[in-house]
C-alpha positions in Angstrom: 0.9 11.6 -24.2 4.3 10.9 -23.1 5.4 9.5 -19.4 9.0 9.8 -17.7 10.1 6.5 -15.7 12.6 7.8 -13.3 13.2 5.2 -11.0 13.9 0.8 -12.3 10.5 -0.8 -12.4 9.7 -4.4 -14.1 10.1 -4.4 -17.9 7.0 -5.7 -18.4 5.1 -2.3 -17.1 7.4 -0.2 -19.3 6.0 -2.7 -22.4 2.4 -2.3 -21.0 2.8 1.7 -21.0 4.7 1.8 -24.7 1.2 0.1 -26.1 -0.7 3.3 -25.6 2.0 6.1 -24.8 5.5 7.6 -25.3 8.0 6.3 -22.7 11.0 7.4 -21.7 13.4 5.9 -19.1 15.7 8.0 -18.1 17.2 6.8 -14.4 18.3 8.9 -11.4 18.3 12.4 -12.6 19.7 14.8 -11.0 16.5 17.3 -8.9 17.7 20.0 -11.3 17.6 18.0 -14.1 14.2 16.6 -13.2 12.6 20.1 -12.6 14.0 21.1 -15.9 12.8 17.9 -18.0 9.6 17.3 -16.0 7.3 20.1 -18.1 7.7 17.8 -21.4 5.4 14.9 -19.6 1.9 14.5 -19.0 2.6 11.4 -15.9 5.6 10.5 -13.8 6.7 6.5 -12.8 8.6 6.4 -9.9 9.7 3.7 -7.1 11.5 4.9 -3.8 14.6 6.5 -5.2 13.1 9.5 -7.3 11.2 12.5 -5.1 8.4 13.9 -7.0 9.2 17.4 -4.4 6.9 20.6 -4.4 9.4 22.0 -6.9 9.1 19.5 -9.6 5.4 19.2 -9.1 4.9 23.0 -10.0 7.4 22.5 -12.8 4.8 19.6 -13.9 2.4 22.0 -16.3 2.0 18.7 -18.2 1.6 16.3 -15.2 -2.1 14.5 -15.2 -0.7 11.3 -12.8 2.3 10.4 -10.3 2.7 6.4 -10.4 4.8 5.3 -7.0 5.5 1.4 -8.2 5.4 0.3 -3.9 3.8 0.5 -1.2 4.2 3.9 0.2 4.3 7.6 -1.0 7.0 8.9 1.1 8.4 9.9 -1.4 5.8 12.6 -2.9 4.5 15.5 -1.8 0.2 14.4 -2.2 -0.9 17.6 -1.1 1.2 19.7 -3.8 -0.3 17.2 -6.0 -3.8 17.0 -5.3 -3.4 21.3 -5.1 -2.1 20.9 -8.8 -5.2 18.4 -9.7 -2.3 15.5 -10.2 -3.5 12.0 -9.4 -1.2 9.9 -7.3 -1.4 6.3 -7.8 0.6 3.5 -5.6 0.2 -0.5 -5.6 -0.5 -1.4 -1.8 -1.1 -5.0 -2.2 1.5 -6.5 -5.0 4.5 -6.7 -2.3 2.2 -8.2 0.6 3.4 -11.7 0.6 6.9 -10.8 -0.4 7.0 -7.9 2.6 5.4 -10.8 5.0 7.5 -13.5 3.5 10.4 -10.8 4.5 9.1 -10.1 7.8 9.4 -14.1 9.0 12.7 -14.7 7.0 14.4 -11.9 9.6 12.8 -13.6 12.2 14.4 -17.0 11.5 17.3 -15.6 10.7 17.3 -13.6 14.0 16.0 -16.9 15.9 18.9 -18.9 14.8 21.8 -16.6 14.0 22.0 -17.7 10.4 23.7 -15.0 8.9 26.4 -15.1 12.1 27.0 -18.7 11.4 26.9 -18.5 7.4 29.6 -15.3 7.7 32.0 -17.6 10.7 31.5 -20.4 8.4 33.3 -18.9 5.5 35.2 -16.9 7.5 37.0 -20.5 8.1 35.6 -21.7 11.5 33.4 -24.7 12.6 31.9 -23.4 15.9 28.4 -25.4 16.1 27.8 -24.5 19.2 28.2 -21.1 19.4 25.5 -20.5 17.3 22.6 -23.0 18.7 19.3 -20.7 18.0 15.6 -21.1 19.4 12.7 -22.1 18.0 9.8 -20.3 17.1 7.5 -22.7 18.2 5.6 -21.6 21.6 6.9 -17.8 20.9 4.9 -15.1 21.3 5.0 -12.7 18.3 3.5 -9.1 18.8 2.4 -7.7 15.6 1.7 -4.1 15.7 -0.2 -2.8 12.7 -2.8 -5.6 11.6 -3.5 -4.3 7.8 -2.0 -6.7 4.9 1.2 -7.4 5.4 0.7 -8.0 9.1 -2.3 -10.2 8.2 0.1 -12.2 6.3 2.6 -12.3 8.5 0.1 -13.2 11.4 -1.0 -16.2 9.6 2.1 -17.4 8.9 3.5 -17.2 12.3 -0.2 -19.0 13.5 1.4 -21.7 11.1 4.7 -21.6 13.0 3.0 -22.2 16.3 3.6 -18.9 17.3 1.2 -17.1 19.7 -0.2 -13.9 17.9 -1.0 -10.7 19.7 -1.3 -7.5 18.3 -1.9 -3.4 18.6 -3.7 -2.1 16.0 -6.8 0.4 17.2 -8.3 0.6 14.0 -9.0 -2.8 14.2 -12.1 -4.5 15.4 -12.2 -7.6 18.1 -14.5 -9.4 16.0 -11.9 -9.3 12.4 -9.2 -10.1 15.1 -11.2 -12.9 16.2 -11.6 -14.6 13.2 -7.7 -14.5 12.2 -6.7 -15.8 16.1 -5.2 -12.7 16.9 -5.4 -11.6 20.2 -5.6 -7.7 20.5 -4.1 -5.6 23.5 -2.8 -2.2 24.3 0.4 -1.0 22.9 2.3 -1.8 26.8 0.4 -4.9 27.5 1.6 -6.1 23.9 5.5 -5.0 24.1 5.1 -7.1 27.7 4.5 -10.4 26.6 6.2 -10.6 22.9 9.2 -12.4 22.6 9.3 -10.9 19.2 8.0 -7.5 18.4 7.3 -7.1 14.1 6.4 -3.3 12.9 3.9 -3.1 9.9 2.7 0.8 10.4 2.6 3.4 8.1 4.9 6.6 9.0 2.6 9.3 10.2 2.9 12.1 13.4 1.4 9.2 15.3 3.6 6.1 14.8 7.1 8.1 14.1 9.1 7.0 17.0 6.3 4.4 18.5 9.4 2.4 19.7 10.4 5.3 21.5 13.2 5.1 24.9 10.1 4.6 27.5 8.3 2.0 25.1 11.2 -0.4 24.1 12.5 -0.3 27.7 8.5 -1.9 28.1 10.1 -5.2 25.9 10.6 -8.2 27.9 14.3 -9.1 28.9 15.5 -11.2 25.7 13.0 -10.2 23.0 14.0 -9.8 19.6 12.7 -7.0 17.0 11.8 -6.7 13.3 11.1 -3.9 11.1 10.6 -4.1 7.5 7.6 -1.4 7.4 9.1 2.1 7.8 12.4 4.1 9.2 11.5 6.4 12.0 9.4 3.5 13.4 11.9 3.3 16.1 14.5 5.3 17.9 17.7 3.8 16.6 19.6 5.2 19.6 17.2 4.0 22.5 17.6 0.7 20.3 21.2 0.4 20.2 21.7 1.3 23.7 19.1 -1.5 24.8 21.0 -4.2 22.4 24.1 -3.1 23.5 23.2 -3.6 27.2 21.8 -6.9 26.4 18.3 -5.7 27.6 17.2 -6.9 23.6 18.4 -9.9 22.8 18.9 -8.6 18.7 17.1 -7.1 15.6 16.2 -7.4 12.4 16.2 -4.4 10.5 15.0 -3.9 6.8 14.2 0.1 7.1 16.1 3.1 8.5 15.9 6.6 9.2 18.1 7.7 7.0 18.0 5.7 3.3 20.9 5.3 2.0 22.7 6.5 5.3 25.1 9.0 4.9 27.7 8.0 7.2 28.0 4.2 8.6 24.5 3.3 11.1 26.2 2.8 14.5 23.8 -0.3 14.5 25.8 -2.2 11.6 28.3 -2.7 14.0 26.8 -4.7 16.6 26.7 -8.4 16.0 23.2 -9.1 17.4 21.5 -7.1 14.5 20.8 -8.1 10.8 20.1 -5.7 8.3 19.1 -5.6 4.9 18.8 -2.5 2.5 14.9 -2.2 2.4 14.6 -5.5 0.3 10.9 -6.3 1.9 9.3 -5.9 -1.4 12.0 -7.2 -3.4 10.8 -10.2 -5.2 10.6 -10.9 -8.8 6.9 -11.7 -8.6 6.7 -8.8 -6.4 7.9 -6.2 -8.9 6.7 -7.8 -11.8 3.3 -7.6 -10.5 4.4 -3.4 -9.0 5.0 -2.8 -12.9 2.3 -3.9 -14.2 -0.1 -2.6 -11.9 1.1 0.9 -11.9 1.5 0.7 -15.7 -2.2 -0.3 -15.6 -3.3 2.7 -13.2 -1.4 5.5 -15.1 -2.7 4.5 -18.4 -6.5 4.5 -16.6 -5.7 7.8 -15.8 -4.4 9.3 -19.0 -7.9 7.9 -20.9 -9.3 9.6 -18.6 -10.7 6.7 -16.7 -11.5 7.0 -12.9 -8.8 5.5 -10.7 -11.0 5.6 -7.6 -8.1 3.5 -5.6 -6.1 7.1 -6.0 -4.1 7.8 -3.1 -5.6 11.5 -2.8 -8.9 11.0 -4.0 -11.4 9.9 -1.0 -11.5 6.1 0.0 -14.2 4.2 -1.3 -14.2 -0.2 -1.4 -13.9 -2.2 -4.1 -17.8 -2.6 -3.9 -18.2 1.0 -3.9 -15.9 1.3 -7.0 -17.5 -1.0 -9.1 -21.0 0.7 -8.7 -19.9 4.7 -8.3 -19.7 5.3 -12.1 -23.1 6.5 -12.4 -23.6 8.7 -9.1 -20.3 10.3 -9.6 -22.0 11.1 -13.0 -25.5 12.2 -11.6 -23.4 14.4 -8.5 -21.6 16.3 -11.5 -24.9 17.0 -13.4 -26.4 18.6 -10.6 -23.4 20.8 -10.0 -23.3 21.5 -13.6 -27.2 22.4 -13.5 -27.0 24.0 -10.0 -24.2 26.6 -11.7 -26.4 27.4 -14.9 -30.0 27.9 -13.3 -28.6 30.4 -10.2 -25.2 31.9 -11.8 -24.7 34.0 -9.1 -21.4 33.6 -6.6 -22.0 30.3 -4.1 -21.1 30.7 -0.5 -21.7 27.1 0.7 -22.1 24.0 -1.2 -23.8 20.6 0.7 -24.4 17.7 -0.7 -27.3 15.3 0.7 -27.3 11.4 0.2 -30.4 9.0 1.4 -30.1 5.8 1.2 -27.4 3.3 0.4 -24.8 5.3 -1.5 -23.0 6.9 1.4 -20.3 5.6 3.5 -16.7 6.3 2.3 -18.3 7.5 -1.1 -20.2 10.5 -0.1 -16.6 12.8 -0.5 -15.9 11.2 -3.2 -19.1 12.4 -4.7 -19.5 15.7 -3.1 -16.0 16.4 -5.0 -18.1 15.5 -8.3 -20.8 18.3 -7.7 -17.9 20.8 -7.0 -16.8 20.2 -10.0 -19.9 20.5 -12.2 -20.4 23.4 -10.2 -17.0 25.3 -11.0 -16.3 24.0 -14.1 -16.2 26.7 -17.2 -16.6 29.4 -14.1 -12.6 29.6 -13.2 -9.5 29.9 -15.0 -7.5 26.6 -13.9 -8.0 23.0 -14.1 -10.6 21.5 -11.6 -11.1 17.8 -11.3 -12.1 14.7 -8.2 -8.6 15.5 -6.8 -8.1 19.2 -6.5 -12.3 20.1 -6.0 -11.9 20.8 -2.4 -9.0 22.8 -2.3 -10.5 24.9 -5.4 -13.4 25.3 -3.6 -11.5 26.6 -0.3 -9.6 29.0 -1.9 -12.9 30.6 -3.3 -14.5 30.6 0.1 -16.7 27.8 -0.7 -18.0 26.3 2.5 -18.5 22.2 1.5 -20.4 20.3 4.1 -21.7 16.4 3.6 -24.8 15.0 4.9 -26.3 11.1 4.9 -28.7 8.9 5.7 -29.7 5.3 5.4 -33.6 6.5 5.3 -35.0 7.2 2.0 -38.3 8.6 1.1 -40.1 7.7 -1.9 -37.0 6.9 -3.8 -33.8 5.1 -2.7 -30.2 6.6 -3.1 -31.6 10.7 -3.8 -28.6 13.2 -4.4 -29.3 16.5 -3.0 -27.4 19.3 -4.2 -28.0 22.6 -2.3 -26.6 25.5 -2.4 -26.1 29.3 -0.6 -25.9 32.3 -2.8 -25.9 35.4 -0.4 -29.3 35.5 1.5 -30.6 32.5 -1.1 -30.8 28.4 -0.5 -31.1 26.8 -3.9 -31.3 23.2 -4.1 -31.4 20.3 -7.0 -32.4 16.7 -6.2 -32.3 13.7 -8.3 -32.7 9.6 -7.8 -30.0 7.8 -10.3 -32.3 5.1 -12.4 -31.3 2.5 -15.0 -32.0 5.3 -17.5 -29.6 7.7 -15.7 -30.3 10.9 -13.4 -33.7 11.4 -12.8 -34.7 15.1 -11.5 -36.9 15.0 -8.8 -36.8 18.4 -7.3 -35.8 21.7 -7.6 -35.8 23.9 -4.7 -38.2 21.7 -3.2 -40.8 22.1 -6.1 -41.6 18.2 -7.0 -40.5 17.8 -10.4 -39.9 14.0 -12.3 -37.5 14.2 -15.9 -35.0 12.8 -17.0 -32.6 16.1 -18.0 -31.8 16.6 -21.4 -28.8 18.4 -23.7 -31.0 21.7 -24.0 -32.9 23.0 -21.3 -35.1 26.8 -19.8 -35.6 27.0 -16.4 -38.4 29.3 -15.7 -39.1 30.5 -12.2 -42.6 32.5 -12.4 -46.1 33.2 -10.6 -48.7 30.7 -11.3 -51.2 32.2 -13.3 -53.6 30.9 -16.0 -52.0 31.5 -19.9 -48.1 31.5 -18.6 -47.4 27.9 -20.4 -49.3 28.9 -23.6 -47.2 32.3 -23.8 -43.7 30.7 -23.1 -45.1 27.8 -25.9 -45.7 30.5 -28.4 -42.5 32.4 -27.9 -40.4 29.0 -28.3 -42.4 28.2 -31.2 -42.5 31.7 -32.6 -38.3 30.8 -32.6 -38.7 27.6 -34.4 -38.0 26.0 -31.1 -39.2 22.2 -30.7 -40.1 21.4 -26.9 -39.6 17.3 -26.2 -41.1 18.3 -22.7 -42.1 20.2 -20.1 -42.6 19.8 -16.8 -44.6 22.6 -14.4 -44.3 22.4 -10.8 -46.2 24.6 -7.8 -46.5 24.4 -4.2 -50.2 26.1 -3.9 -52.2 27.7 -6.7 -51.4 31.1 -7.9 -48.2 31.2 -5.6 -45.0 30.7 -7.8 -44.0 27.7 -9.6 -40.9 26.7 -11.3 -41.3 25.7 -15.1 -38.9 23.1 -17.0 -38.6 22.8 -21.0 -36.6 20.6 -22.6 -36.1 21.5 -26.4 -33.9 20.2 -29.3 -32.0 23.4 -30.0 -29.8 26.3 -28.1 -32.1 28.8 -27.2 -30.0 32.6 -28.0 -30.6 35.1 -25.6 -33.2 36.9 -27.7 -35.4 33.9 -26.7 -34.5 33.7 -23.1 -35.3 37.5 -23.0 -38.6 37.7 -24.4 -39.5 34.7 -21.9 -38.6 37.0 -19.3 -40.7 39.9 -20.7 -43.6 37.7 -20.0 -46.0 39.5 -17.2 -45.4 37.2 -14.2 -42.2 35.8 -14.9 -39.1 35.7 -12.3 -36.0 34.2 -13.7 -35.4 32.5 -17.2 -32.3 30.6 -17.2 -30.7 28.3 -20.5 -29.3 24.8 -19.4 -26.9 23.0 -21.0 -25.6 19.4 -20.5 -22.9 17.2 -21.6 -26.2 15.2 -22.9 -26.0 13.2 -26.3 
């Protein structure tokens, strides 16, 4: 395993990776370069600088992991990675407190003109008076995006004695409640701030949210900050209303353009301070970006699941901790679904009752895709590219759940549509692992094992002795069996679990046995 770190990131990640792996730092390459280079490495580390484009993701053949040692992934393209089955990792929460800490440093600085005063200062004046500031105290900050780092940032400015309001509609009035954040609608919350702080993520929603119409909704003399994304705000609309006075200044850590090309018109005003995206710029901050991402890449080169993956369906830390086993159980049934009905599947659902559901019913309905396609195609198919796999293929994927369960709590059901057929596998995960409770809706109870037949066949006296005597004919031990029918002498579906591989001369004189439907051989990653 080897790993390219493209971009600076704490030496103590790049010790943490050279434990387990091959590292090589090699900084800013060239794109060419980088698309040339990038097929020798099974993961990429990068930080904002280096762009993990289309291109070099295709030029990846190696690539199992993109680290991004920040925040955001701006800088790669997740779909072309989660297309190519490459995991993309990022460390949301090491740079809270230093992105927060950021956030109310601008607003001091903002609120009492330090860096004016510190730059007349050595510039040779004395002029106390032309820089008196304001205080905080008594302000009201608007905070517009309430997840971590405006959290932070709220409760600091509480401690302050600011007054917080916020726009965030994705959060609830009752989690707003308990931090003593009052929330309001984006015009009602531009109104009354007397300083407006950005902590979005850049999507087709928020680019440009500080748009002409909505900055000129400011009050008179307000002051803004923006250490969360460039594109936030429309840099012209915001130096025209600083120019005019209509702002009273701003505080700018993030830009459209990073590094600008040609000098930002709003360097030159004297009512705005601007840093070069330094939000996340501690020592603790990118000590802790390091290590984590070291941490996350090697998870994913053992082989581990990184179920905090940036394109792999969001489940809690809860979930996570407890997921192991269903995502296990989902891709058994996939993997049994594809061996007992081998024909081409139109539509794949997968059914959850009881508490596993929520944000991890995607997460494992990509599991059961992939027990379900693996060994059928001819490219890699894992939790991040199963959906798109399946698309391409003409795989309808739907997702049911409910809280309600039956006899058994947390059931997987697996179903599937081959042509005019439904098919369907159902199983309850127990201490001792998945537990097969149905199969197409005959009621079965076994745990599965390594080798398994599958006998679909009309109920009729002597059927088990004759399948027993062909098995044992073959020096075939059977562990178990299970028999299952919905009325006597209709059709019932037969399960034998046995110690060896049946060959095909086995499973075709089952199926010369008067009576019998389908005989299929089962195989699972069982020890």
């Amino acid at each position: 395993m080897r790993v390219l770190v493209a971009d600076p990131i704490a030496e103590k990640g790049i010790e943490k990776l050279r434990r387990e792996i091959e590292v090589e730092v090699a900084i800013g390459l060239p794109k060419e370069e980088l698309i040339r280079r990038i097929g020798e490495f099974d993961a990429l580390v990068t930080r904002s600088e280096t762009k993990a484009t289309a291109e070099v993701i295709a030029a990846g053949r190696r690539l199992k992991v993109i680290g991004r040692a920040g925040v955001g992934v701006d800088n790669i393209d997740v779909r072309a990675a989660t297309e190519a089955g490459i995991l993309v990792v990022n460390v949301p929460g090491a740079n809270t407190v230093a992105a927060a800490e950021h956030a109310l440093g601008l607003m001091l600085a903002l609120a009492r003109q330090i860096p004016q005063a510190d730059a007349d200062l050595k510039g040779g004046q004395w002029r106390r008076t032309r820089f008196a500031g304001s205080e905080l105290r008594g302000k009201t900050l608007a905070i517009l995006g309430m997840g971590r780092i405006g959290t932070e940032v709220a409760l600091r400015a509480k401690a302050f004695g600011m007054e917080v309001v916020a726009y965030d509609p994705y959060v609830s009035p009752e989690r707003a409640e308990t931090l003593g954040v009052c929330l309001l609608g984006l015009p009602e919350t531009l109104a009354r701030a007397d300083y407006v702080s950005l902590h979005l993520a850049k999507t087709s929603e928020t680019e440009n949210i500080l748009s002409r119409e909505r900055i000129a909704m400011m009050k008179r003399g307000a002051r803004l900050v923006n250490c969360a994304r460039g594109g936030l705000v429309d840099e012209g609309a915001l130096f025209a209303a600083l120019q005019a006075g209509a702002l009273a200044g701003a505080a700018l850590d993030v830009f459209a353009e990073e590094p600008p090309r040609a000098r930002n018109p709003l360097f030159d005003l004297s009512n705005v301070i601007a840093t070069p995206h330094l939000a996340g710029s501690t020592v603790e901050a990118q000590e802790q970006n390091g290590i984590i991402v070291a941490e996350l890449v090697l998870q994913a080169l053992r082989g581990e699941p990184v179920l905090s993956a940036v394109n792999l369906p969001t489940v809690g830390p809860e979930e996570a901790r407890t997921l192991r086993p269903y995502l296990e159980a989902s891709t058994m049934l996939g993997q049994f679904g594809a061996q007992a009905w081998p024909e081409a599947v139109d539509a794949l659902e997968l059914s959850l009752a009881g508490d596993i559901n929520g944000g991890s019913k995607a997460l494992l309905t990509n599991a059961a895709i992939v027990g379900l396609l693996t060994g059928r195609l001819d490219e890699p198919i894992n939790l991040i590219n199963a959906r798109p796999v399946a698309k391409k293929r003409g795989i309808e994927v739907r997702e049911a759940a409910t809280t309600k369960a039956s006899e058994f709590t947390n059931l997987i059901t697996l179903k599937l549509r081959t042509g005019k057929h439904e098919r369907s596998v159902a199983g309850h995960v127990s201490p001792r692992g998945l537990r097969i409770l149905a199969i197409n809706g005959y009621q079965t109870d076994f745990f599965p094992s390594k080798w398994m037949i599958v006998v679909e066949h009309h109920d009729r006296p002597g059927m088990i002795g004759k399948v027993g005597t062909i098995l044992g004919q073959k020096d075939i031990n059977i562990a178990g069996m299970q028999v299952a029918r919905l009325a006597a002498r209709g059709d019932a579906v037969m399960v034998l679990q046995i110690d060896d591989e049946p060959g095909e001369q086995v499973l075709e004189a089952v199926r010369q046995v008067p009576g019998m439907l389908t005989a299929r051989k089962i195989h699972l990653p069982i020890d």
